[in-house]
ROSE-4610 file (N, C-alpha, C; in Angstrom, 1 decimal, always signed):
// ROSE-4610
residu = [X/X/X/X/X/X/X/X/X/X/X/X/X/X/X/X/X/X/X/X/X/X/X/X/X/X/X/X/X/X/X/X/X/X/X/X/X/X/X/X/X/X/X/X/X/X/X/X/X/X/X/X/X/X/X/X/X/X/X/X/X/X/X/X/X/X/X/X/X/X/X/X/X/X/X/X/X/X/X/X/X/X/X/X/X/X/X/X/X/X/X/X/X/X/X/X/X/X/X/X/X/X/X/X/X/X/X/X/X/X/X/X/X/X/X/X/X/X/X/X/X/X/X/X/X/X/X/X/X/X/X/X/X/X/X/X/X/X/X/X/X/X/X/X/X/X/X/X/X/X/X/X/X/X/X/X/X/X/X/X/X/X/X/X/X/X/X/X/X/X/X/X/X/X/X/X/X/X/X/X/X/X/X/X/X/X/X/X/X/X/X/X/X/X/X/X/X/X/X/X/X/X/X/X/X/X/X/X/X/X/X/X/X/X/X/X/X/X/X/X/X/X/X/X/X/X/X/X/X/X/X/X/X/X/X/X/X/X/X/X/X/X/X/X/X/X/X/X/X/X/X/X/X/X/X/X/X/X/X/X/X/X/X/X/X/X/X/X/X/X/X/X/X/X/X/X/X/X/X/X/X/X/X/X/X/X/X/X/X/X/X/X/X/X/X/X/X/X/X/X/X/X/X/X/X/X/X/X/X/X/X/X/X/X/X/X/X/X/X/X/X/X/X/X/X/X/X/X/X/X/X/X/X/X/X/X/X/X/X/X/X/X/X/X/X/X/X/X/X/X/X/X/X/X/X/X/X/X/X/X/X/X/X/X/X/X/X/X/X/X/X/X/X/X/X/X/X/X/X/X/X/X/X/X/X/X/X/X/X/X/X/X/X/X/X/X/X/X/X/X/X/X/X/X/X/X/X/X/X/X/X/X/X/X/X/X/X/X/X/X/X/X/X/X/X/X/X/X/X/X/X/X/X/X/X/X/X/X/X/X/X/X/X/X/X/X/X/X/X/X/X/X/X/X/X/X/X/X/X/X/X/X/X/X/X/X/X/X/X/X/X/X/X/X/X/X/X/X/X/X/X/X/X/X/X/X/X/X/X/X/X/X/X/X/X/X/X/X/X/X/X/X/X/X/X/X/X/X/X/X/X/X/X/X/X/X/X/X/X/X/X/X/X/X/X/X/X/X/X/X/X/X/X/X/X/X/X/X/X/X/X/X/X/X/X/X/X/X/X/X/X/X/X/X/X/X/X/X/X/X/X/X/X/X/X/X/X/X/X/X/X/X/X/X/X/X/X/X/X/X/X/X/X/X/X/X/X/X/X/X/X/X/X/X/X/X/X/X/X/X/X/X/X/X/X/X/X/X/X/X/X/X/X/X/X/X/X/X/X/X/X/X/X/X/X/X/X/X/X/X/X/X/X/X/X/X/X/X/X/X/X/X/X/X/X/X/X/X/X/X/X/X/X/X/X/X/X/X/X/X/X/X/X/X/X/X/X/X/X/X/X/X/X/X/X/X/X/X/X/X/X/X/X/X/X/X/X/X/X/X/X/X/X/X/X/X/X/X/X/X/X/X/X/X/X/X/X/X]
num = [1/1/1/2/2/2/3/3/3/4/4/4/5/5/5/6/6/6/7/7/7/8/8/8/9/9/9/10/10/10/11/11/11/12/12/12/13/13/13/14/14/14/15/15/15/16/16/16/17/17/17/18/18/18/19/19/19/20/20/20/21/21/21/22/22/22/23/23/23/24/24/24/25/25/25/26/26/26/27/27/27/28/28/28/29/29/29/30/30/30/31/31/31/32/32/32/33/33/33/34/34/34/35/35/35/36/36/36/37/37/37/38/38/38/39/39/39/40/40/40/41/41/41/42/42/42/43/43/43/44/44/44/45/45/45/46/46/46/47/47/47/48/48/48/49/49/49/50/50/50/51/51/51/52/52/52/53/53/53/54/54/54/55/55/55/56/56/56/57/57/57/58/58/58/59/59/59/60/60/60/61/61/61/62/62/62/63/63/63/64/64/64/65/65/65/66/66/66/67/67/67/68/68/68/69/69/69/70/70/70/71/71/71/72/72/72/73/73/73/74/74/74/75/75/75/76/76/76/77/77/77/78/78/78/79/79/79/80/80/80/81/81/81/82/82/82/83/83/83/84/84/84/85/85/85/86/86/86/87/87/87/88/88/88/89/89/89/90/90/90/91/91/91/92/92/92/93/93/93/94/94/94/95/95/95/96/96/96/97/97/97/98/98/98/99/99/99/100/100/100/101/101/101/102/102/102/103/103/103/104/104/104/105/105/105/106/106/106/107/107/107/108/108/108/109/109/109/110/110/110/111/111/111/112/112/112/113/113/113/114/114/114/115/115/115/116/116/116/117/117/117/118/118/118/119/119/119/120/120/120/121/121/121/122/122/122/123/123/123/124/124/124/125/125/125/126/126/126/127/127/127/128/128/128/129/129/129/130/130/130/131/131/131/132/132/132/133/133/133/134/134/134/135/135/135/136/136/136/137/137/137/138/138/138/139/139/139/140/140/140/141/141/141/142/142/142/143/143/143/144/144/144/145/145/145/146/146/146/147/147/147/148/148/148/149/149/149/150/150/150/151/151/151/152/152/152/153/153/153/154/154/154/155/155/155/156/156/156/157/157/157/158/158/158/159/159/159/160/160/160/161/161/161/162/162/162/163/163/163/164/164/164/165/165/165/166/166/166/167/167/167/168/168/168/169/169/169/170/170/170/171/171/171/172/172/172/173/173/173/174/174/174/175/175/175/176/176/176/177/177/177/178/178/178/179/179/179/180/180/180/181/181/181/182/182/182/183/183/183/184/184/184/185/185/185/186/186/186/187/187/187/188/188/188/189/189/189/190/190/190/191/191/191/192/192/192/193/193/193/194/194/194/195/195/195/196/196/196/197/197/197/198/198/198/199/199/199/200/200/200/201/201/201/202/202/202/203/203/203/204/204/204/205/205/205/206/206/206/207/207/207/208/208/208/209/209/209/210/210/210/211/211/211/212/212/212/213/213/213/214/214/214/215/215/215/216/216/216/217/217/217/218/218/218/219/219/219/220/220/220/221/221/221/222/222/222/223/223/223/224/224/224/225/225/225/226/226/226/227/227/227/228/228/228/229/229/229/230/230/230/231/231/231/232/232/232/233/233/233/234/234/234/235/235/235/236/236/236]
x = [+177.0/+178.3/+179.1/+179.6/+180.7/+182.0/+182.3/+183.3/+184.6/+185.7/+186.9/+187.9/+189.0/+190.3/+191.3/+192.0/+193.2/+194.4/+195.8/+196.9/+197.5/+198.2/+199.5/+198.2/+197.6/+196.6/+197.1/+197.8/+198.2/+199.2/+199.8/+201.3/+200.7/+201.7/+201.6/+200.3/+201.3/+199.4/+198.6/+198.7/+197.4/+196.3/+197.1/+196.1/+195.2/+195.7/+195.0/+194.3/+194.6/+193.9/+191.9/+192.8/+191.5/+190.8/+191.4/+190.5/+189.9/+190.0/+189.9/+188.7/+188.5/+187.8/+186.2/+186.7/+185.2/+184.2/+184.0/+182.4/+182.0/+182.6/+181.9/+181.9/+182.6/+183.3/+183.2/+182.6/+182.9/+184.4/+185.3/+186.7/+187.3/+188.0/+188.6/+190.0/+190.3/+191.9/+192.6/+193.8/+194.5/+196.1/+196.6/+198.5/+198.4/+199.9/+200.5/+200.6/+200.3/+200.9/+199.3/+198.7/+197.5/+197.5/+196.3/+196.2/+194.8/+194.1/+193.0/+192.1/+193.1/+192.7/+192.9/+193.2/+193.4/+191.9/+191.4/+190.3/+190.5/+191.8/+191.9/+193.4/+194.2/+195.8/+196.0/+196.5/+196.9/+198.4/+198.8/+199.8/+199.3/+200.3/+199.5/+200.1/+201.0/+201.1/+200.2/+199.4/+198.2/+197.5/+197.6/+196.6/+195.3/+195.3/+193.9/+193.1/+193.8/+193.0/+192.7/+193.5/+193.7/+192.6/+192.3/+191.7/+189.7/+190.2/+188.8/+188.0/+189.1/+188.7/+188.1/+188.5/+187.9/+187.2/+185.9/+185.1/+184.0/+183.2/+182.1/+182.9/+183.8/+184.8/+184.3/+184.5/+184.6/+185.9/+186.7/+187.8/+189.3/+190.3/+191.7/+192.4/+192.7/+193.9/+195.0/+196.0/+197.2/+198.6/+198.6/+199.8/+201.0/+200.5/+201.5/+203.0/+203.9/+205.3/+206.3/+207.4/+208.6/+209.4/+209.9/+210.2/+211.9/+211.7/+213.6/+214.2/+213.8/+214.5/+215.0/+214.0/+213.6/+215.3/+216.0/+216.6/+217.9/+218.5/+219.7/+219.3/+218.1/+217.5/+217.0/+216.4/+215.7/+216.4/+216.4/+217.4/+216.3/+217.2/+216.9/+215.4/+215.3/+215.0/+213.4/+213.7/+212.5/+211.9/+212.2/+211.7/+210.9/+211.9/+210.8/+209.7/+209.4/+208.4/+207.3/+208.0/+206.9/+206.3/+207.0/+206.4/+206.1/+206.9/+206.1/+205.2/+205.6/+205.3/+204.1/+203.6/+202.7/+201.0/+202.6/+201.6/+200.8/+201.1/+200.7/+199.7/+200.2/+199.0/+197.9/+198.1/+197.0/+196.0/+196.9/+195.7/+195.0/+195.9/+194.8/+193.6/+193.8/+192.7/+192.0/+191.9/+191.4/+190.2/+190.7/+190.5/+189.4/+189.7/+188.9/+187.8/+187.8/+186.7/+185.7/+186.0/+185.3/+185.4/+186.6/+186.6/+186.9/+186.7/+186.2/+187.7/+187.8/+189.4/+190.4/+191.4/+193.2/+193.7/+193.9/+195.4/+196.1/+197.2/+198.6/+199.6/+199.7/+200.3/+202.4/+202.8/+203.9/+204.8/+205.8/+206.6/+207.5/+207.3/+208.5/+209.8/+209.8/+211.5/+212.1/+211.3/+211.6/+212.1/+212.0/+212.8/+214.1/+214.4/+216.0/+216.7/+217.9/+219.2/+217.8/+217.0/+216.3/+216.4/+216.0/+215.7/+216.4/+217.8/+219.4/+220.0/+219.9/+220.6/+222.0/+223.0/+224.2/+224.2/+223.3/+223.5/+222.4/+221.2/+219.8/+219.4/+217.8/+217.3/+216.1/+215.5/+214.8/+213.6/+212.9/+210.9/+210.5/+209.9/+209.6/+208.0/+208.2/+206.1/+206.0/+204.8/+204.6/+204.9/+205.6/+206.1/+207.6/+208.3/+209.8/+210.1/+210.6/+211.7/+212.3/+212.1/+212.5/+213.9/+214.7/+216.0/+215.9/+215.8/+216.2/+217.3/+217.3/+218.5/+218.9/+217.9/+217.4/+217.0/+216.9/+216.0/+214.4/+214.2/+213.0/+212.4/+213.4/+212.9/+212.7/+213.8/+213.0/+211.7/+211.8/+210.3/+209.4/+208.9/+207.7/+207.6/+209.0/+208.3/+208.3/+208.4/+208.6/+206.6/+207.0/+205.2/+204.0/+204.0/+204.0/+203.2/+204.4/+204.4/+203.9/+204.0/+203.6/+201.9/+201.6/+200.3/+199.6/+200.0/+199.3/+198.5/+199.2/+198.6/+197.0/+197.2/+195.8/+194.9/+195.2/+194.4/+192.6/+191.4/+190.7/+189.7/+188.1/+187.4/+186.7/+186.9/+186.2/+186.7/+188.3/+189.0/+190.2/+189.7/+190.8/+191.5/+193.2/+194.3/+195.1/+195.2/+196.1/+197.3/+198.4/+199.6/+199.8/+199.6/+199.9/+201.2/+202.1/+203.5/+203.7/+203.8/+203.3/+204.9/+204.9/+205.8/+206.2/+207.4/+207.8/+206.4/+206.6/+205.4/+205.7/+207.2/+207.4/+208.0/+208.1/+208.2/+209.8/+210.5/+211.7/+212.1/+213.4/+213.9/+213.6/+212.1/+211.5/+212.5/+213.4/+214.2/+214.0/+214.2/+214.7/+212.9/+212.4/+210.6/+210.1/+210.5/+210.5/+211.3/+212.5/+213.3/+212.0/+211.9/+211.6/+209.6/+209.0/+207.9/+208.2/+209.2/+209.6/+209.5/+209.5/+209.9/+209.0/+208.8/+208.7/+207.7/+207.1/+206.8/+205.2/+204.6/+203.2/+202.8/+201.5/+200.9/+200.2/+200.7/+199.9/+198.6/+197.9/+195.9/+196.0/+196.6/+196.9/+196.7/+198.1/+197.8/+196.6/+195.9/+195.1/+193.8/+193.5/+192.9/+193.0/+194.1/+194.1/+193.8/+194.4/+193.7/+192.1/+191.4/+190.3/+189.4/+190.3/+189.5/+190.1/+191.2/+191.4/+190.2/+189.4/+188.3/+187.3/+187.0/+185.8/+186.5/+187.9/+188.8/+188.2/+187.5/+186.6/+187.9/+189.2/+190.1/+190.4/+191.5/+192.2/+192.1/+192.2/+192.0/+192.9/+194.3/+195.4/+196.3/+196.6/+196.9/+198.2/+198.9/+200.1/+199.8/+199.8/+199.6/+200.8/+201.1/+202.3/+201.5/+201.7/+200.7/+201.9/+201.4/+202.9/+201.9/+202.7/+202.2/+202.8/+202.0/+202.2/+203.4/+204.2/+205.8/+205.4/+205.9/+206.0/+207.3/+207.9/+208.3/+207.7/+208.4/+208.1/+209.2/+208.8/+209.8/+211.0/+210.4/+211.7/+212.9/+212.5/+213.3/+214.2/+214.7/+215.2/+216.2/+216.7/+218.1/+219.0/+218.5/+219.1/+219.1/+217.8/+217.4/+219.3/+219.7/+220.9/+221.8/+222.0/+223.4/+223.0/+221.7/+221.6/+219.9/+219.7/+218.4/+217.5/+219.3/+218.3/+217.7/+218.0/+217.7/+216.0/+215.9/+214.4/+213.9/+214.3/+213.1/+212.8/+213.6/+213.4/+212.6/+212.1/+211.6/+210.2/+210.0/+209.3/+208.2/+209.0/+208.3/+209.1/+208.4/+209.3/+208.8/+207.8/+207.6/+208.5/+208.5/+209.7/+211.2]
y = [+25.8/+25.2/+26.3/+26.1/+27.0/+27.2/+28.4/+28.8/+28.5/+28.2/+27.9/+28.7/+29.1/+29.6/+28.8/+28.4/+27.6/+28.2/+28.7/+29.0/+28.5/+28.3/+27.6/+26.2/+26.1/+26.0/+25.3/+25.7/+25.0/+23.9/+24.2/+22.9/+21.8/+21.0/+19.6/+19.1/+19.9/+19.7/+20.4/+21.9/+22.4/+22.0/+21.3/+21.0/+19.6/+19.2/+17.7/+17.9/+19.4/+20.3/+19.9/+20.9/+21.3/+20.9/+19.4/+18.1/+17.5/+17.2/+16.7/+17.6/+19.2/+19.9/+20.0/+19.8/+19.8/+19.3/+18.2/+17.4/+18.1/+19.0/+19.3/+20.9/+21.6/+23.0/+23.6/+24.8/+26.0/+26.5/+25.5/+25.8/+27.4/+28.7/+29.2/+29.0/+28.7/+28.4/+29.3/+30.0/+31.3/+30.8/+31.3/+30.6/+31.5/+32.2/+32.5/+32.0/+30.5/+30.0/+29.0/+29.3/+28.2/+26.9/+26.9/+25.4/+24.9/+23.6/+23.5/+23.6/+23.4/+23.4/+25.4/+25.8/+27.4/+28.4/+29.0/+30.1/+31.7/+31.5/+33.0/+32.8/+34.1/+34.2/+35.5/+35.3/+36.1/+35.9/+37.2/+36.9/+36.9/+36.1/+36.4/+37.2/+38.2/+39.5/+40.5/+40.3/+41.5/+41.3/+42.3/+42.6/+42.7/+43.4/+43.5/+42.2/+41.9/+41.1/+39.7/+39.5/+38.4/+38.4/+39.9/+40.4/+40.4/+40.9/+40.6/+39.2/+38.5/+36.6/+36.2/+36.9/+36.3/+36.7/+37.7/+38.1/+36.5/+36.3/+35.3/+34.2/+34.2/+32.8/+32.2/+31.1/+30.2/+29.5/+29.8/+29.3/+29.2/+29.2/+30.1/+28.7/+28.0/+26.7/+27.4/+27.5/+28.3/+27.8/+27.3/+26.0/+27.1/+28.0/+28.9/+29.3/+29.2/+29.2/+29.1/+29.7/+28.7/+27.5/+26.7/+25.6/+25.1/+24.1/+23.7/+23.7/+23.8/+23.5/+25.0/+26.1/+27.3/+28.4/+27.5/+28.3/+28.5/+28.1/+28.5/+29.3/+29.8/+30.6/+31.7/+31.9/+33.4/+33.4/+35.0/+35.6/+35.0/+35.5/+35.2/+36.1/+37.1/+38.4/+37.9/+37.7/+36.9/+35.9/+35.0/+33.9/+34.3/+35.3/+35.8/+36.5/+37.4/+38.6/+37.3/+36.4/+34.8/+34.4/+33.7/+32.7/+33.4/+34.6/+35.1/+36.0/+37.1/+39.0/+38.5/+37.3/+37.6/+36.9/+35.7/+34.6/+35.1/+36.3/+36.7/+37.8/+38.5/+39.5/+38.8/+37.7/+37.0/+36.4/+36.2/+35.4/+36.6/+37.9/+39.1/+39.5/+39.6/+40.0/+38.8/+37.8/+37.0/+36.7/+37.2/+37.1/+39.0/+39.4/+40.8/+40.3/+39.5/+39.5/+38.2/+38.0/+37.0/+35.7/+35.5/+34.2/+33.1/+32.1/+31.2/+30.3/+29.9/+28.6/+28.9/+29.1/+29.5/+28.0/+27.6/+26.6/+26.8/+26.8/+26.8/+25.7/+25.5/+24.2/+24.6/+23.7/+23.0/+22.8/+21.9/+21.1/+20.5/+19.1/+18.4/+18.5/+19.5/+19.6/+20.7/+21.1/+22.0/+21.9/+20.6/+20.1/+19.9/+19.9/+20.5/+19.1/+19.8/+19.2/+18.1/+18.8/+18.0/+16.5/+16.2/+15.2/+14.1/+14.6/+14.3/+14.1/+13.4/+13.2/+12.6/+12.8/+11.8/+10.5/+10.6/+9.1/+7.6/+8.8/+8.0/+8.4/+7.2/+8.0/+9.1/+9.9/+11.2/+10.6/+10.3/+9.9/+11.3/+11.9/+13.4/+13.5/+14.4/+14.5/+16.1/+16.8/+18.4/+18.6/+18.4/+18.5/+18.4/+18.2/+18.2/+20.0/+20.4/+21.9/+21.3/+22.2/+22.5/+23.3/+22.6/+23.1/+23.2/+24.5/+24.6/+24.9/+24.2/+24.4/+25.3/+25.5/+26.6/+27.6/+28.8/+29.7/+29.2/+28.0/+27.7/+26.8/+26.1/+25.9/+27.5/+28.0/+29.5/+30.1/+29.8/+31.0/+30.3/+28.7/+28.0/+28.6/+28.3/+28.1/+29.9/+30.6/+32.2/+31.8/+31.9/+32.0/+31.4/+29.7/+29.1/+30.1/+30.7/+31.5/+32.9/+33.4/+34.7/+34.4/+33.7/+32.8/+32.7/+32.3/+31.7/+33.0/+34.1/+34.8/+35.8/+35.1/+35.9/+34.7/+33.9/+33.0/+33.5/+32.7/+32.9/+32.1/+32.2/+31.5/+31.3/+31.9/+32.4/+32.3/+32.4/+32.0/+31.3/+30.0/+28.5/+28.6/+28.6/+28.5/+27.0/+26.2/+25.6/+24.9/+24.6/+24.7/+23.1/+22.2/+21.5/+20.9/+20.4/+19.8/+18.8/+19.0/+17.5/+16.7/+15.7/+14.7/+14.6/+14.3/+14.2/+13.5/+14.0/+13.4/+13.8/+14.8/+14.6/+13.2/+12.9/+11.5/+11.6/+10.3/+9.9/+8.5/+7.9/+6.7/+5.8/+4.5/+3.6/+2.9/+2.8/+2.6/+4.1/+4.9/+6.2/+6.3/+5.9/+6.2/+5.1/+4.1/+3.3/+3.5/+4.2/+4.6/+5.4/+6.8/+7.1/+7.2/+6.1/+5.9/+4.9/+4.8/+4.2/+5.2/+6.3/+7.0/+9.0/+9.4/+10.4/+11.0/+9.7/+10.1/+9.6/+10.1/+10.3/+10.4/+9.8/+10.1/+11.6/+12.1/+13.2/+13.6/+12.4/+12.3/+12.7/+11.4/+12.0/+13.4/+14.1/+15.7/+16.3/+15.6/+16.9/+15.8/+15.3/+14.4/+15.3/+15.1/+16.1/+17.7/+18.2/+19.6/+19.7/+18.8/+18.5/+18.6/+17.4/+17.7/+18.7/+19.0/+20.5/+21.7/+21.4/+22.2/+22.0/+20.8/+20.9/+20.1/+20.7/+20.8/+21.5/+21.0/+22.1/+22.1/+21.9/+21.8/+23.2/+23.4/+24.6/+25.5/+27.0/+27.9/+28.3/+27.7/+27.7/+25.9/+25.5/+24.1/+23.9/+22.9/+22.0/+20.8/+19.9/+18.6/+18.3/+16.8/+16.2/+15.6/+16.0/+14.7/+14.2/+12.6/+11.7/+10.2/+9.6/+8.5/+7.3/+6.2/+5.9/+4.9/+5.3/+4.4/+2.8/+1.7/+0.7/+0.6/+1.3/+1.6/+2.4/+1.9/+2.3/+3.1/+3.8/+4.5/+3.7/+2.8/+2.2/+1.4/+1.5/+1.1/+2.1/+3.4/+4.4/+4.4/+3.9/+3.3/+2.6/+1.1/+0.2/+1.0/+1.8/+2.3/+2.8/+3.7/+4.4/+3.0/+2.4/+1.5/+0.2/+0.2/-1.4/-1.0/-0.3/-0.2/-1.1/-2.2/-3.1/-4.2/-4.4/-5.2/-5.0/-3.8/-3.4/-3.3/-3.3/-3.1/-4.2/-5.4/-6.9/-7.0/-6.6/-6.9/-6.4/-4.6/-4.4/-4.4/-4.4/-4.3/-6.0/-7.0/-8.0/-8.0/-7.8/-7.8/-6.6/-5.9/-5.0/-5.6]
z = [+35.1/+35.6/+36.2/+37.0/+38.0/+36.6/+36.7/+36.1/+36.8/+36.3/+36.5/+35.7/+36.2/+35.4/+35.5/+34.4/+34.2/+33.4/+34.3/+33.5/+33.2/+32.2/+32.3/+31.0/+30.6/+30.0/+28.4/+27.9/+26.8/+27.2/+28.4/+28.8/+29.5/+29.1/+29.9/+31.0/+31.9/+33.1/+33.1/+32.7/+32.5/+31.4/+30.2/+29.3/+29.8/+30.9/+31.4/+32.3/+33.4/+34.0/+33.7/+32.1/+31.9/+31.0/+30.7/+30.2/+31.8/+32.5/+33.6/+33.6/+34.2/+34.5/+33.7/+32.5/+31.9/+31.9/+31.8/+32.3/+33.6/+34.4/+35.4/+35.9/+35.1/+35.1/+33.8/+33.7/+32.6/+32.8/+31.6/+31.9/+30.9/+31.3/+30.6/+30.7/+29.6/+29.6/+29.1/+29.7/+29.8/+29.2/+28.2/+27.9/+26.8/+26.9/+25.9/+24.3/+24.2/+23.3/+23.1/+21.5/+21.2/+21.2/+21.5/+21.9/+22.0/+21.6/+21.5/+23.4/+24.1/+25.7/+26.4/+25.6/+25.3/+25.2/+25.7/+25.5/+24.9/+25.8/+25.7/+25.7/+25.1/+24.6/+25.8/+26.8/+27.4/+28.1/+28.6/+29.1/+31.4/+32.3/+33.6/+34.2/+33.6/+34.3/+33.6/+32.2/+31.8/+33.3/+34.3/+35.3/+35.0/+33.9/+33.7/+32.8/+32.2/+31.6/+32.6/+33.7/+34.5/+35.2/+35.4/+36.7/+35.9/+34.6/+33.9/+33.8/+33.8/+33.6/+34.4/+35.8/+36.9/+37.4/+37.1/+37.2/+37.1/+37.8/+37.8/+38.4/+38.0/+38.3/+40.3/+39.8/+41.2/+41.6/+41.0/+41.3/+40.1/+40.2/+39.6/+40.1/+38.8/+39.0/+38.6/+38.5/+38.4/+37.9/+36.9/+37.1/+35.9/+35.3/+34.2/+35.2/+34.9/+35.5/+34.4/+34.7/+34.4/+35.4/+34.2/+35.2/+34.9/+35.2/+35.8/+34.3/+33.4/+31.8/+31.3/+32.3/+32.2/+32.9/+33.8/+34.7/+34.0/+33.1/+32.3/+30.8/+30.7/+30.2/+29.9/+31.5/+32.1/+33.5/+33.4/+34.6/+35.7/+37.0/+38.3/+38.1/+37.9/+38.4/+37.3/+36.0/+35.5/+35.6/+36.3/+37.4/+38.4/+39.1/+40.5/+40.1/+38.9/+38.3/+38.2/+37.2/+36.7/+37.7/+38.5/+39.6/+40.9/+41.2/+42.7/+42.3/+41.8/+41.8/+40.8/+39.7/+38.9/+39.4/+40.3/+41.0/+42.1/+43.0/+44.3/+43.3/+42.2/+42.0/+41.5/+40.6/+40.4/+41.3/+42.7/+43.4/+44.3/+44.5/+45.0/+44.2/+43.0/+42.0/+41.9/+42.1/+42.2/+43.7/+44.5/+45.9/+45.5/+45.0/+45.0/+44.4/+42.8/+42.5/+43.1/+44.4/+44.9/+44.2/+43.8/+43.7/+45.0/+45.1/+46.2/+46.7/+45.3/+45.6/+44.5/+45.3/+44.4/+44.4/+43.9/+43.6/+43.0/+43.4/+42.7/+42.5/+41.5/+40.8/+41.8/+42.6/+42.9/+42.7/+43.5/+43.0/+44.2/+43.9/+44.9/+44.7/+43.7/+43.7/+44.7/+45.4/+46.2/+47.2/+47.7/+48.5/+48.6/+47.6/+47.2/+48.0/+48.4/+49.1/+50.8/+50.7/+52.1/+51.7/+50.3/+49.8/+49.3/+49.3/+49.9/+51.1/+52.2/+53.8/+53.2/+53.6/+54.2/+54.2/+55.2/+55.6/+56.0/+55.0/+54.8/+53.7/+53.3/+52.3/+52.9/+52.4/+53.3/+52.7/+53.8/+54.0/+53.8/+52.8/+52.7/+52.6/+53.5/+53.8/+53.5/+53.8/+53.9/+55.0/+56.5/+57.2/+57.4/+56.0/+55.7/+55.0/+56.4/+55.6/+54.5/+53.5/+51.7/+52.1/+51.4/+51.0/+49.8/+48.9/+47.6/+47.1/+45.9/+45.6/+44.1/+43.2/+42.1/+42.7/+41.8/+41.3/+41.3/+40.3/+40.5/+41.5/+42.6/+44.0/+44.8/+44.5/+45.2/+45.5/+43.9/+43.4/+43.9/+43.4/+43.9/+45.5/+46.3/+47.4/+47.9/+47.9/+48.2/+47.6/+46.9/+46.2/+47.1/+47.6/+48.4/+49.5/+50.3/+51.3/+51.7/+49.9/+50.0/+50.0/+49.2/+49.2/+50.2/+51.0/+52.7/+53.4/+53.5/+54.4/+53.3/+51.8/+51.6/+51.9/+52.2/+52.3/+53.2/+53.2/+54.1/+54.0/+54.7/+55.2/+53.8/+53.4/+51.7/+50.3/+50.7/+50.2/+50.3/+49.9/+50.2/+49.0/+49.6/+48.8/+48.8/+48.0/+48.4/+47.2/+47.3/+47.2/+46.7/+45.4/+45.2/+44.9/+45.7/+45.2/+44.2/+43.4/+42.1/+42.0/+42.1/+42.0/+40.1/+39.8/+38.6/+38.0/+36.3/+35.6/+34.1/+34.0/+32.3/+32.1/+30.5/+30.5/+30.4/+29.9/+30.1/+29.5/+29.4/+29.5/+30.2/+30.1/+30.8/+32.3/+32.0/+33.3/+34.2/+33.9/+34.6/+35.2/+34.5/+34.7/+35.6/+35.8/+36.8/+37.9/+37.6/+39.2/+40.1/+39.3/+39.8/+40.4/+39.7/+40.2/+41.6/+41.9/+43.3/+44.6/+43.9/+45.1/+45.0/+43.6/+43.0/+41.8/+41.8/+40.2/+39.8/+39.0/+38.9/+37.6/+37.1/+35.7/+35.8/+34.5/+34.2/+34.7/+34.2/+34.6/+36.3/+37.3/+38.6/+39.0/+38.1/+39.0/+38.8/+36.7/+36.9/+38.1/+38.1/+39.0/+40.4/+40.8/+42.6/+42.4/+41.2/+40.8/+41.4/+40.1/+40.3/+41.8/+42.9/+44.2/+44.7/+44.4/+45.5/+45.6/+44.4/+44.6/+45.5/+45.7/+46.4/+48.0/+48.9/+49.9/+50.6/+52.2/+52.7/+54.3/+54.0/+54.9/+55.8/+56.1/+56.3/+55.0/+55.5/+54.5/+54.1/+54.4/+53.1/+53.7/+52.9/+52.8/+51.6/+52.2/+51.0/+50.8/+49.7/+49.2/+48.8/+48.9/+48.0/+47.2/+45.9/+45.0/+44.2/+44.5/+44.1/+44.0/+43.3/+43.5/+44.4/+44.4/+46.2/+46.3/+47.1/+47.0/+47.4/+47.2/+47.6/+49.4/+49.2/+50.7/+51.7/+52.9/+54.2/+54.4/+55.9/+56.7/+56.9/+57.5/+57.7/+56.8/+55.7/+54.9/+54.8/+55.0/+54.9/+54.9/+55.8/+56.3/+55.1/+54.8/+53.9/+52.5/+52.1/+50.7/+50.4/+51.5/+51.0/+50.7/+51.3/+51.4/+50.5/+50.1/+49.5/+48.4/+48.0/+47.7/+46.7/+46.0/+45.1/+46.1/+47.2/+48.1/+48.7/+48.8/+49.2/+48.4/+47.2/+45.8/+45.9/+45.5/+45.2/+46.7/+47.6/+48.4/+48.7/+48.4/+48.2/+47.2/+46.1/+44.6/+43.8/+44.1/+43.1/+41.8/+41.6/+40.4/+39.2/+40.1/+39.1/+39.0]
């Protein structure tokens, strides 16, 4: 079986990651913190030990970060070290030891203020400029970017956006499965095919689950949106 690396490996999506992964993948799972989905206790700035994991490896899922619960916590300055400076060395050493496919785990929240208009609701695709509005919209997408140019014929990189998927207040979890929002299994699910993506040799995905609206509803959504639910979705 093709060997795989998974960070971020004891959390939320990584540990579904790398349940998803196994019937078909020699999974190592890399996190600070134990966990039965866990292999190995590392940190992903040990260079070296990141760089030793991926030795044989066929491919580096990437999902270890801090995230939005994270930004009134850790400085600016340790955000960027996490999510860009650890993220970009990891996928060079990665890219050295011939490994094949990078993904890096996302986020739709990067879209920031885009995902907010005035005077509509915003139809957001991978073709919508990201307005961030954190530190951790920063980092994702600087990372994103810094990402793209190692990209190559040999080595496919690509950039998963994951749509909300921690849980919540069943109303609030229904808002936002209208528009934003996704089961766990899903992301590790698109993880999954991002590997075998014989697309562009660096690529962005929105992984979300699928709205019951149209474009054109965009308009009314702002001014009247129980109106298009009851229309689009009656059963809700």
């Amino acid at each position: 079986m093709q060997k795989v690396i998974v960070t971020g490996s004891s959390g939320r999506i990584g540990s579904e990651v790398v349940s998803a992964l196994k019937p078909f993948y020699s999974v190592v799972g890399v996190d600070r913190v134990a966990a039965p989905t866990t292999t190995h206790i590392a940190d992903i700035s040990d260079a070296k030990t990141m760089q030793r994991l991926c030795q044989g490896a066929f491919a580096v899922i990437h999902s270890a970060a801090l995230h939005a619960p994270h930004v009134d916590v850790f400085s600016e300055e340790e955000f960027h070290q996490i999510n860009v400076e650890s993220t970009v060395a990891l996928a060079r050493a990665a890219r050295t030891e011939g490994v094949q496919r990078f993904i890096f785990t996302s986020t739709t929240a990067l879209y920031g203020f885009a995902s907010t208009p005035a005077d509509t609701a915003a139809w957001v695709t991978e073709q919508t400029t990201p307005q961030p509005r954190t530190i951790y919209h920063r980092t994702k997408l600087e990372a994103e970017d810094r990402l793209a140019p190692l990209a190559s014929s040999e080595f496919k990189v690509r950039a998963l956006r994951m749509s909300r998927c921690f849980p919540g207040a069943p109303a609030l979890m229904a808002a936002y499965r209208l528009h934003r929002g996704i089961d766990k299994q899903d992301v590790a699910a698109a993880h999954v095919a991002a590997l075998t993506d014989d697309g562009n040799d660096f690529d962005r995905f929105i992984i979300s689950g699928q709205t019951p609206f149209l474009p054109e509803d965009a308009d009314e959504l702002k001014i009247d949106a129980p109106a298009v639910i009851a229309r689009r979705s009656p059963r809700l």
